[in-house]
Backbone as JSON Lines, residues from 0, in Angstrom:
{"i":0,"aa":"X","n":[12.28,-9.67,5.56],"ca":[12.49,-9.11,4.24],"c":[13.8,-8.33,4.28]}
{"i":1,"aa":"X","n":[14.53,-8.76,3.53],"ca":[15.85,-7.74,3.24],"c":[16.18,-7.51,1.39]}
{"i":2,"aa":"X","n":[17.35,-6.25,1.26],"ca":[17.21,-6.52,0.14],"c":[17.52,-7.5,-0.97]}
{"i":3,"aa":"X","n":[17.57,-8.62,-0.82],"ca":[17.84,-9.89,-1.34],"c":[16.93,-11.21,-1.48]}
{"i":4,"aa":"X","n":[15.75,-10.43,-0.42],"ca":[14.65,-11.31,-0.35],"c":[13.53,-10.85,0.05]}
{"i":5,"aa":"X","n":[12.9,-9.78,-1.19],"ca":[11.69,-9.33,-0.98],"c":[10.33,-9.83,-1.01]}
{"i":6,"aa":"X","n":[10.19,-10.68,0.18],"ca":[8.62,-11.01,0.4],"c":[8.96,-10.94,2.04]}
{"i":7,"aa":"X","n":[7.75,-11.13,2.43],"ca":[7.4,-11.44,3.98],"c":[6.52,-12.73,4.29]}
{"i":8,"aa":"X","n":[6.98,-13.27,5.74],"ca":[6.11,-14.21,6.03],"c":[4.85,-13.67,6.81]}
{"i":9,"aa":"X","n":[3.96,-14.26,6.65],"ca":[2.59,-13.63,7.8],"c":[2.57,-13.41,9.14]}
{"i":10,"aa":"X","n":[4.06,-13.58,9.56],"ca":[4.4,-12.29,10.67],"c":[4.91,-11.33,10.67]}
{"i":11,"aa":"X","n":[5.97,-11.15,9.52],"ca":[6.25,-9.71,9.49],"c":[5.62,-8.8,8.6]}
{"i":12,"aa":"X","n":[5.02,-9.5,8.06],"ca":[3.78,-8.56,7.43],"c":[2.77,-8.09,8.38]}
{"i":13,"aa":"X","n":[2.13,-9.05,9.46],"ca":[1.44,-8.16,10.59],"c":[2.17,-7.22,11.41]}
{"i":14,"aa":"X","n":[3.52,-7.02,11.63],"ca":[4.25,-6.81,12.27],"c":[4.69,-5.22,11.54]}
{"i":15,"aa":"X","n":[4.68,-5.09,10.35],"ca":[4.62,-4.2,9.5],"c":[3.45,-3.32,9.27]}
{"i":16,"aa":"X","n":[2.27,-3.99,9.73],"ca":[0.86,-3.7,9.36],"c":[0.7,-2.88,10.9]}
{"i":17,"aa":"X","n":[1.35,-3.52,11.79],"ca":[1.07,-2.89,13.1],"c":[2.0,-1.68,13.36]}
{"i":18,"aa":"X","n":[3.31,-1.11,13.21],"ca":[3.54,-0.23,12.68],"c":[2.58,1.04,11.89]}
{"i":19,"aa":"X","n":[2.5,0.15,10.43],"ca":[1.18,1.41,9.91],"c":[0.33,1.81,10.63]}
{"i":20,"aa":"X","n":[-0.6,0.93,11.44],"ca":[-1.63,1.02,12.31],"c":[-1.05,1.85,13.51]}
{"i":21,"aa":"X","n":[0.31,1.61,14.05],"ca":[-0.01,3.16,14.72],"c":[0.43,4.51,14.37]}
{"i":22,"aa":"X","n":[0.77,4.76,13.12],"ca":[0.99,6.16,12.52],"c":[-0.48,6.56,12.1]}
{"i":23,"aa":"X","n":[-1.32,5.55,11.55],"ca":[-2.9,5.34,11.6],"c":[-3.94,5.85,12.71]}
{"i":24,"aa":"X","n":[-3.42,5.43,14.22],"ca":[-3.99,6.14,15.38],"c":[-3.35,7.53,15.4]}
{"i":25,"aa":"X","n":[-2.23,7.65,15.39],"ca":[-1.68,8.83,15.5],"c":[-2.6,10.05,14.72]}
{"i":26,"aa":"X","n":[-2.62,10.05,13.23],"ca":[-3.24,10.34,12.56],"c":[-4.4,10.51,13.15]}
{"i":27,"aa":"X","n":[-5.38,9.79,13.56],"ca":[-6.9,9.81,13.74],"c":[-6.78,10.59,15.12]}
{"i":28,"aa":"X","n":[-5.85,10.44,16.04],"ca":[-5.91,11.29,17.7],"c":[-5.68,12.36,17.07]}
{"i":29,"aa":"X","n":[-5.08,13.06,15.87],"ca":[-4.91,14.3,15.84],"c":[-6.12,15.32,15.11]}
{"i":30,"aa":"X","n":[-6.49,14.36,14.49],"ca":[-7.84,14.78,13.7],"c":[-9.2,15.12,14.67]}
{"i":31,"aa":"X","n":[-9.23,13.86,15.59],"ca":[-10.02,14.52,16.57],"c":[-9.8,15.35,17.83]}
{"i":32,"aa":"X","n":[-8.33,15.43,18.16],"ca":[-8.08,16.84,18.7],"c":[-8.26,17.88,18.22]}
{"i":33,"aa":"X","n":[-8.49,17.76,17.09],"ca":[-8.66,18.99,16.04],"c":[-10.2,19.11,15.03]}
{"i":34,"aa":"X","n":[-11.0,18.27,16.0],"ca":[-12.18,17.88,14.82],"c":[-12.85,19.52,14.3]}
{"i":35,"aa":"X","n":[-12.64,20.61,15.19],"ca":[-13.44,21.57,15.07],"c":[-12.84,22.8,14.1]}
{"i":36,"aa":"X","n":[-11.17,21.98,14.06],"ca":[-10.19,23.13,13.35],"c":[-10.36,22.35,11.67]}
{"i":37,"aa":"X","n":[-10.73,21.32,11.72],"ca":[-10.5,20.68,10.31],"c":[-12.01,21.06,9.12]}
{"i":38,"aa":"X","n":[-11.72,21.38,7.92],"ca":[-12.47,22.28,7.3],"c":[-12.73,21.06,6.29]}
{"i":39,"aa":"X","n":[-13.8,20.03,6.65],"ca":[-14.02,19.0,6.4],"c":[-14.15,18.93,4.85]}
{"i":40,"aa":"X","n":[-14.46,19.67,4.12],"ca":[-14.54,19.64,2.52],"c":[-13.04,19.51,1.87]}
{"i":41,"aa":"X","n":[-12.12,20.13,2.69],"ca":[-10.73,20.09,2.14],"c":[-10.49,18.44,2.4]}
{"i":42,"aa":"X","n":[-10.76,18.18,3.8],"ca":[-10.42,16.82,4.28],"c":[-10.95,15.86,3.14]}
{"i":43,"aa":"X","n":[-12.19,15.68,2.87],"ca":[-12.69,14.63,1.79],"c":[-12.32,14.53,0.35]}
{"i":44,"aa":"X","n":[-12.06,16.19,0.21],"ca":[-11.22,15.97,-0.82],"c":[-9.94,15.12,-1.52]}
{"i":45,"aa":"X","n":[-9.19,15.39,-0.2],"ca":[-7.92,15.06,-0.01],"c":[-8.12,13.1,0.14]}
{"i":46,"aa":"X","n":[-9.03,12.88,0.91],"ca":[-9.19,11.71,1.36],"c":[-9.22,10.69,-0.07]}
{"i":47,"aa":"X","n":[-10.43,11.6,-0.67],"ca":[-11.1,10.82,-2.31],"c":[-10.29,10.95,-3.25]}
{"i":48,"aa":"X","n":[-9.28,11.58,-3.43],"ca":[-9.03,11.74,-4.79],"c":[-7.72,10.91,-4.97]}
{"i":49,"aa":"X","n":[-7.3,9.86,-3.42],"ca":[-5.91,9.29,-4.17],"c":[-6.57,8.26,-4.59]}
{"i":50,"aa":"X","n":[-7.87,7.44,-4.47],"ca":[-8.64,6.67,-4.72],"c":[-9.5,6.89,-6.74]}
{"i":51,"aa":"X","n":[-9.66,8.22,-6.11],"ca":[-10.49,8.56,-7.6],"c":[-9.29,8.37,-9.06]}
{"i":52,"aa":"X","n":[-8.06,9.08,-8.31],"ca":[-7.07,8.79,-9.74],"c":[-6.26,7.51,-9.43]}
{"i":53,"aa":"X","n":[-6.12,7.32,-8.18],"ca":[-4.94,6.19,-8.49],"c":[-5.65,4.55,-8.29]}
{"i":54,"aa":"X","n":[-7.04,4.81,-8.05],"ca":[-7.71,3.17,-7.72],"c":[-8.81,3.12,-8.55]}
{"i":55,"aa":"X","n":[-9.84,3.72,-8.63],"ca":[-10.83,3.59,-9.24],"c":[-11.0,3.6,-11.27]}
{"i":56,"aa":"X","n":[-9.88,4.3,-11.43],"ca":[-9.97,3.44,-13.43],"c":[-9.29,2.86,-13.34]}
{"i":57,"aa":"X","n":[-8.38,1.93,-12.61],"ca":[-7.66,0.96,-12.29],"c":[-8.58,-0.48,-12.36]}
{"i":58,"aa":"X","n":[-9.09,-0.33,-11.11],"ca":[-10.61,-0.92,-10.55],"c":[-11.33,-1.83,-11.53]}
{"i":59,"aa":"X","n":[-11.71,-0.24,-12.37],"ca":[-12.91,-0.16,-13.39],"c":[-12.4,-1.11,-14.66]}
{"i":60,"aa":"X","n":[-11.21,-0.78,-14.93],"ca":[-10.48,-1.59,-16.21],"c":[-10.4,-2.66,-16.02]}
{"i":61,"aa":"X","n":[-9.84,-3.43,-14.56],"ca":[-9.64,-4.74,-14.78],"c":[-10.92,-5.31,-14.34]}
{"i":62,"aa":"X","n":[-12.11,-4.66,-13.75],"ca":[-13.28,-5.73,-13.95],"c":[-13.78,-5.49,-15.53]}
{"i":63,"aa":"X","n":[-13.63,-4.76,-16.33],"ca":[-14.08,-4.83,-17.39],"c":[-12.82,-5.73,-18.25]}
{"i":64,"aa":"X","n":[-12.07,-5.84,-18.4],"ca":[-10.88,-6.94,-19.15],"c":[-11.1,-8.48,-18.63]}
{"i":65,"aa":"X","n":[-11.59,-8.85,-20.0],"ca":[-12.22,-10.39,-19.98],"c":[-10.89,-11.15,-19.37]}
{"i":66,"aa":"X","n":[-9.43,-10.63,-19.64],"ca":[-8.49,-11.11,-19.38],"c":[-7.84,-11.08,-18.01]}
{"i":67,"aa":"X","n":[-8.49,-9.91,-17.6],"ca":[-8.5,-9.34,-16.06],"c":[-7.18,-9.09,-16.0]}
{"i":68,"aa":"X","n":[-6.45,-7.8,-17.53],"ca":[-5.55,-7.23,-16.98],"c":[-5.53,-6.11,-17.85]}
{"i":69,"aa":"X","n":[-4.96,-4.67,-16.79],"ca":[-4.95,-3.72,-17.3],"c":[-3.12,-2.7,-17.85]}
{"i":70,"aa":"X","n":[-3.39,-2.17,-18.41],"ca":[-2.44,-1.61,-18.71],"c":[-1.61,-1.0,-17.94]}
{"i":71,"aa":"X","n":[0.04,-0.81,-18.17],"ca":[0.86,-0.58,-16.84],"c":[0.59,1.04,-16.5]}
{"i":72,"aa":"X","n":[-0.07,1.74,-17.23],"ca":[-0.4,3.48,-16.38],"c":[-1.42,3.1,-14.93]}
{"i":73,"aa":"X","n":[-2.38,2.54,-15.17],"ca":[-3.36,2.21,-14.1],"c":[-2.53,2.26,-12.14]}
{"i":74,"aa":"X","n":[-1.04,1.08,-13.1],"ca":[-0.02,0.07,-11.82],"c":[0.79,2.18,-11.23]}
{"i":75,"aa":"X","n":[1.07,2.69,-12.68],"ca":[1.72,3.96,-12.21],"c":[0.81,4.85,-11.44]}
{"i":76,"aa":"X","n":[-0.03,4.91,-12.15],"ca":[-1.4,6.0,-11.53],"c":[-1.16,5.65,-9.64]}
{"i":77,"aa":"X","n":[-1.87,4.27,-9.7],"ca":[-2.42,4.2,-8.01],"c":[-0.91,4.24,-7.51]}
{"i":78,"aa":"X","n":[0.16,3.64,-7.69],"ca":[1.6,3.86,-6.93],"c":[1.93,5.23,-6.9]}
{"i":79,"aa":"X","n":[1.58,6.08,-7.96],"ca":[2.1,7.56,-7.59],"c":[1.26,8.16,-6.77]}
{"i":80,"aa":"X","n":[-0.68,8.12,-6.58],"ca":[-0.96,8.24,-5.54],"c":[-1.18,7.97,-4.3]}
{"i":81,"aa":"X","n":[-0.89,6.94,-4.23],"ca":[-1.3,6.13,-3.36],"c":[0.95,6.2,-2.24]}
{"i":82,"aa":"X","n":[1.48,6.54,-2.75],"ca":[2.98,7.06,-2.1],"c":[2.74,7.96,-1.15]}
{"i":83,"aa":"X","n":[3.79,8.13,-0.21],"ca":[3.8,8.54,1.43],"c":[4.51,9.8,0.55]}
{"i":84,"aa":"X","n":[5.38,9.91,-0.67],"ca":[6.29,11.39,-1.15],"c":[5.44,11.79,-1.85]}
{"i":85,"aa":"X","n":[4.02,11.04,-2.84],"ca":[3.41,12.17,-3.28],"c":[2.58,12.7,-2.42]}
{"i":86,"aa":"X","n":[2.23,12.19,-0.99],"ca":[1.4,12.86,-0.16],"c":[2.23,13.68,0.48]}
{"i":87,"aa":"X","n":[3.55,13.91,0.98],"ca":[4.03,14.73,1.35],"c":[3.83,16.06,-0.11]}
{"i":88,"aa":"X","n":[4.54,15.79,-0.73],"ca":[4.3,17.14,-2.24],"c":[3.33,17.67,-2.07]}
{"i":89,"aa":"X","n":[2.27,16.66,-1.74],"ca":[1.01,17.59,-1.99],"c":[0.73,18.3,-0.56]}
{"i":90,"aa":"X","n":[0.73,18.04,0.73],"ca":[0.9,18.6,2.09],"c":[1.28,19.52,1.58]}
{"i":91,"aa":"X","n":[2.94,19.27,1.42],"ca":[3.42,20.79,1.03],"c":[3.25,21.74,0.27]}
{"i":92,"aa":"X","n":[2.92,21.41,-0.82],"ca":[2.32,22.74,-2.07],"c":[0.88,23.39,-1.28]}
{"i":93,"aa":"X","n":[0.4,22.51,-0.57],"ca":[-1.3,22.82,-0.52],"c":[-0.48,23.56,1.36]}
{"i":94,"aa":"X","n":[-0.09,23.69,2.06],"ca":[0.7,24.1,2.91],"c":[1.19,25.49,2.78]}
{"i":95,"aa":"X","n":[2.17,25.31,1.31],"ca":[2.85,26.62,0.85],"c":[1.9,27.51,0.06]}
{"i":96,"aa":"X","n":[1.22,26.74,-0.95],"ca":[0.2,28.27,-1.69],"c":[-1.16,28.35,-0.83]}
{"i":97,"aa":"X","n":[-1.68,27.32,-0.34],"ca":[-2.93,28.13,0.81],"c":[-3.0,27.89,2.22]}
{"i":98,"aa":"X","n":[-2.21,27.05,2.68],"ca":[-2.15,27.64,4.36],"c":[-2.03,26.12,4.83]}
{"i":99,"aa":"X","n":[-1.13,26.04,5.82],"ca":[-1.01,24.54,6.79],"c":[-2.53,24.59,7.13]}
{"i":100,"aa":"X","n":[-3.02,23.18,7.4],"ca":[-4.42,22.79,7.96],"c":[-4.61,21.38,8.66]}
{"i":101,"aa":"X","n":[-5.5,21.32,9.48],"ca":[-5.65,19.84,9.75],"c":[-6.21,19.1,8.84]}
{"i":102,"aa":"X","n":[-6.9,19.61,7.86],"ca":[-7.37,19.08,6.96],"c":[-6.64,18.06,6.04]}
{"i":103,"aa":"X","n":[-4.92,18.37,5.74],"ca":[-4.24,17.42,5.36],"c":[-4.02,16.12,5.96]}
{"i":104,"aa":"X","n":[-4.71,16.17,7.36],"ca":[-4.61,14.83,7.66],"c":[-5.39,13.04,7.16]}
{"i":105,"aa":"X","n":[-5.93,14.34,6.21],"ca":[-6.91,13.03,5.18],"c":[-6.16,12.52,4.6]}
{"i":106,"aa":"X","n":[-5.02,12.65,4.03],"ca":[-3.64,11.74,3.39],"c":[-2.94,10.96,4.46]}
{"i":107,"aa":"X","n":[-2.18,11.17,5.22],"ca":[-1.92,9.7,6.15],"c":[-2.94,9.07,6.6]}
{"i":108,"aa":"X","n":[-4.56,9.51,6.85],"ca":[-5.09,8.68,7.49],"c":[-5.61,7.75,6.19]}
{"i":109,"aa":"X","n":[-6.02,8.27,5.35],"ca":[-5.93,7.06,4.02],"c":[-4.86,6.22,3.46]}
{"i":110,"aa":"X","n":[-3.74,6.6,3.33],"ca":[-2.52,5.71,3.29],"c":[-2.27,4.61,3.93]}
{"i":111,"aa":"X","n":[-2.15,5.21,5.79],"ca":[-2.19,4.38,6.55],"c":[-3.16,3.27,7.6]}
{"i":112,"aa":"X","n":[-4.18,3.82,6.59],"ca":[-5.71,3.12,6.66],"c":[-5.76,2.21,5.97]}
{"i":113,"aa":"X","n":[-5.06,2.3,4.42],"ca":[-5.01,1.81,3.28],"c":[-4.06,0.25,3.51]}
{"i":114,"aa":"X","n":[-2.76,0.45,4.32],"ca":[-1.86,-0.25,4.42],"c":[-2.11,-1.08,5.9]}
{"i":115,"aa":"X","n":[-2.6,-0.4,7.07],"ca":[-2.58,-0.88,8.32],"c":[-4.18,-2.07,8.14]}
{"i":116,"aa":"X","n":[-5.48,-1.34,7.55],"ca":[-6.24,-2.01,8.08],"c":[-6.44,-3.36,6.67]}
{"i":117,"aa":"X","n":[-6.13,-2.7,5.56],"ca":[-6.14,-3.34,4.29],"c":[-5.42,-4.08,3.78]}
{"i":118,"aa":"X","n":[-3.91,-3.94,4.4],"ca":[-2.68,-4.9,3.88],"c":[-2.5,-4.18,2.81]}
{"i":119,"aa":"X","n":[-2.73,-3.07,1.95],"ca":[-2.47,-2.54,0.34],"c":[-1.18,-1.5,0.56]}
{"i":120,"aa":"X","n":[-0.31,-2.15,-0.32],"ca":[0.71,-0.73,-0.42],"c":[0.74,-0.83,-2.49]}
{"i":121,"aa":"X","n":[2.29,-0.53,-2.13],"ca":[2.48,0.03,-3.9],"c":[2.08,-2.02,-4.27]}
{"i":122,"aa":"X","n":[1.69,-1.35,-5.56],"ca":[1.15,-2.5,-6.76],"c":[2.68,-2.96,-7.75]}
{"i":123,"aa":"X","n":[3.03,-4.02,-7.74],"ca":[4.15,-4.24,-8.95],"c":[3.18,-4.71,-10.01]}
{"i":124,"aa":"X","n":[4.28,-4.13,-11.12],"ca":[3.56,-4.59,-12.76],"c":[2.9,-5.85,-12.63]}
{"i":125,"aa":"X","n":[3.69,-7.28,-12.5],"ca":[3.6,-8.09,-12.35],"c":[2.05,-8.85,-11.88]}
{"i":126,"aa":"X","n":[1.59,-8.34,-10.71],"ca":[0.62,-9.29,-9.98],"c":[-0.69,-8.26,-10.62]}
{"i":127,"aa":"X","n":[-1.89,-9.31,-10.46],"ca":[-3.22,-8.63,-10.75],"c":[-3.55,-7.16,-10.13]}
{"i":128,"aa":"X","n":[-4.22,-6.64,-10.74],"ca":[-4.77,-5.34,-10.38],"c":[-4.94,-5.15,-8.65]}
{"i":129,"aa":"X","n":[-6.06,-6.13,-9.09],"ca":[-6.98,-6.68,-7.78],"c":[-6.0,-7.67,-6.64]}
{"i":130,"aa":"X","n":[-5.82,-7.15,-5.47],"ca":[-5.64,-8.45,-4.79],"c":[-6.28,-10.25,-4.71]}
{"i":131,"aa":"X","n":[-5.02,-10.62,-5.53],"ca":[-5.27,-12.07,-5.46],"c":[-3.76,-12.92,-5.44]}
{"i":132,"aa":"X","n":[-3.68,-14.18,-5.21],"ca":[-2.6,-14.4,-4.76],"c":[-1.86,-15.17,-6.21]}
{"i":133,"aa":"X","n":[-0.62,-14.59,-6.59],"ca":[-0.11,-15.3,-7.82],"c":[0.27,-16.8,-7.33]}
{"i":134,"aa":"X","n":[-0.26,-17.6,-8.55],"ca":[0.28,-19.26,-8.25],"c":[2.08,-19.42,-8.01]}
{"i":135,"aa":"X","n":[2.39,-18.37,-9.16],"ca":[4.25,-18.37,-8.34],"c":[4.23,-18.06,-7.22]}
{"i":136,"aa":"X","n":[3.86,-17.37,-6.59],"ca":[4.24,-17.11,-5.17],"c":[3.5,-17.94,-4.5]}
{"i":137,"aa":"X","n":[2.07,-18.59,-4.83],"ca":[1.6,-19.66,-3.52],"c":[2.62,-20.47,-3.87]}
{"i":138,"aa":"X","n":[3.5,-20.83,-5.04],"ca":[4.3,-22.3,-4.83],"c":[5.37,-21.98,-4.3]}
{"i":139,"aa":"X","n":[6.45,-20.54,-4.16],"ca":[6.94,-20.09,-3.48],"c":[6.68,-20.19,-2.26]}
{"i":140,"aa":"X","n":[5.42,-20.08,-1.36],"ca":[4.97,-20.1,-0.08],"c":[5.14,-21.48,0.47]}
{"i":141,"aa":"X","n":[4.75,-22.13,-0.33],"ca":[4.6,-23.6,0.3],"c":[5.82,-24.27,0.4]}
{"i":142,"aa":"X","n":[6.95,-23.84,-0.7],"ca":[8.21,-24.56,-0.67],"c":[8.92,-23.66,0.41]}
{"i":143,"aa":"X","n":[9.05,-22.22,0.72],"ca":[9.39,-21.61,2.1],"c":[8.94,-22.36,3.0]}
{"i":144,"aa":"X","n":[7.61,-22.33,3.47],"ca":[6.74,-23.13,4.25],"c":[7.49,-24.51,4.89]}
{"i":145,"aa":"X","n":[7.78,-25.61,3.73],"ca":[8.1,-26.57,4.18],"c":[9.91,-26.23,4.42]}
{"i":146,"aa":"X","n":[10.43,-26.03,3.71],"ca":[12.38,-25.85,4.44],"c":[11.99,-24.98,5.89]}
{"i":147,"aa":"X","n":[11.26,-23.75,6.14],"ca":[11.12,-23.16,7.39],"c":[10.75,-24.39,8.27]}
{"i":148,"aa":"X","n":[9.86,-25.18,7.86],"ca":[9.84,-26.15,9.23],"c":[10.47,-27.37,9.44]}
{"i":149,"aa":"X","n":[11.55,-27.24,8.44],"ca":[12.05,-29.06,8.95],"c":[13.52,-28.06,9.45]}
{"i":150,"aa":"X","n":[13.43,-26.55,9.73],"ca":[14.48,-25.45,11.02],"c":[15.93,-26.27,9.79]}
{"i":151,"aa":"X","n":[15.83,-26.09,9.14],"ca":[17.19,-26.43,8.28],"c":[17.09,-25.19,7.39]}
{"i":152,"aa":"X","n":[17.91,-24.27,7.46],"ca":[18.02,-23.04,5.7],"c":[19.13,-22.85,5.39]}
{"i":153,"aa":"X","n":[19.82,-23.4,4.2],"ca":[20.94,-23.03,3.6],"c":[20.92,-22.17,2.51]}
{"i":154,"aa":"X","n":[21.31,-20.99,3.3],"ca":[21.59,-19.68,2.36],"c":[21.99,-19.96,0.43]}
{"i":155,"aa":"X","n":[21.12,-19.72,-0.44],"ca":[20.77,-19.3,-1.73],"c":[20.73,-17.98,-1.89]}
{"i":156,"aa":"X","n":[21.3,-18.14,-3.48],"ca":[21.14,-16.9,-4.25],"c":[20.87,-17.14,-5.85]}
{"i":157,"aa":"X","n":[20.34,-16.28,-6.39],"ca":[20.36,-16.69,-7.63],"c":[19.36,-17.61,-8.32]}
{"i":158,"aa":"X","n":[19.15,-18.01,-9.23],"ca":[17.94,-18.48,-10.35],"c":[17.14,-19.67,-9.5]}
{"i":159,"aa":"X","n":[18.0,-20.58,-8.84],"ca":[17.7,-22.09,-7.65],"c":[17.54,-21.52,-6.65]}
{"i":160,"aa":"X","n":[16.8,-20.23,-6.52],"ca":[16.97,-19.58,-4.48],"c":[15.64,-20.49,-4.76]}
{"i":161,"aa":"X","n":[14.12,-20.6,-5.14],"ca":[13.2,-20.93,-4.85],"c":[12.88,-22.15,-4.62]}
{"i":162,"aa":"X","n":[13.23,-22.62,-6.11],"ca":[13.25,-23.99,-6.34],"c":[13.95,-25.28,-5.21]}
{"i":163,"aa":"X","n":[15.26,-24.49,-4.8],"ca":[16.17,-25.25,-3.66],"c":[15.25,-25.99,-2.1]}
């Protein structure tokens, strides 16, 4: 993936996923070095609520839309919580007005729980709510698919990058 060609193939997406997964352990070794310092009600809090605002009326809307699509606040909602800077903001405000804790470690370990064990990061307008795979991009996949293996790629840009 570079900026000219934002997708991944199903190795550097595991390869990306394994990354998350160890800021993910990291996260979890520190929580239980600390299981006795962490003031577990703050922790669940923290854990539930990027879910409660940024996934769950998200969720809720597009299984209820016969059309199975929801409006673009839902796509803003879960991307603004579900972000590594709004979990820092919030570390820090909840840091600065009541006190550093281990308890904030319920935000990376959901993030990177979210992304390492789930494959989920930010949502574009574009694709379903719900993970499912758009038919542009499976036909995208398959036409990558086949130029990647006949080891021939002549660099494209522009409206014919896919189609080529």
């Amino acid at each position: 993936m570079d900026a000219k060609n934002r997708f991944e193939t199903k190795t550097t997406f595991a390869l990306s996923r394994l990354e998350w997964l160890a800021f993910l352990v990291i996260s979890l070794v520190l929580a239980y070095q600390h299981l006795s310092d962490i003031r577990w009600g703050v922790f669940a809090a923290f854990f539930v609520v990027i879910d409660l605002i940024g996934y769950v009326p998200g969720a809720i809307a597009f299984r209820r839309s016969p059309e199975r699509r929801v409006a673009r606040g839902y796509y803003v909602a879960y991307n603004v919580m579900h972000s590594l800077v709004t979990a820092l903001v919030l570390a820090g405000a909840w840091a600065w007005f009541v006190e550093p804790e281990w308890a904030l470690l319920a935000l990376p370990i959901h993030l990177m729980g979210d992304r390492a064990l789930f494959g989920n990061s930010l949502k574009p307008f574009g694709v379903a709510f719900e993970p499912e795979t758009d038919p542009a991009y499976r036909e995208f996949q398959k036409q990558y698919e086949a130029t990647a293996a006949g080891g021939s790629r002549t660099p494209r840009e522009g409206a014919h990058a896919v189609g080529a």
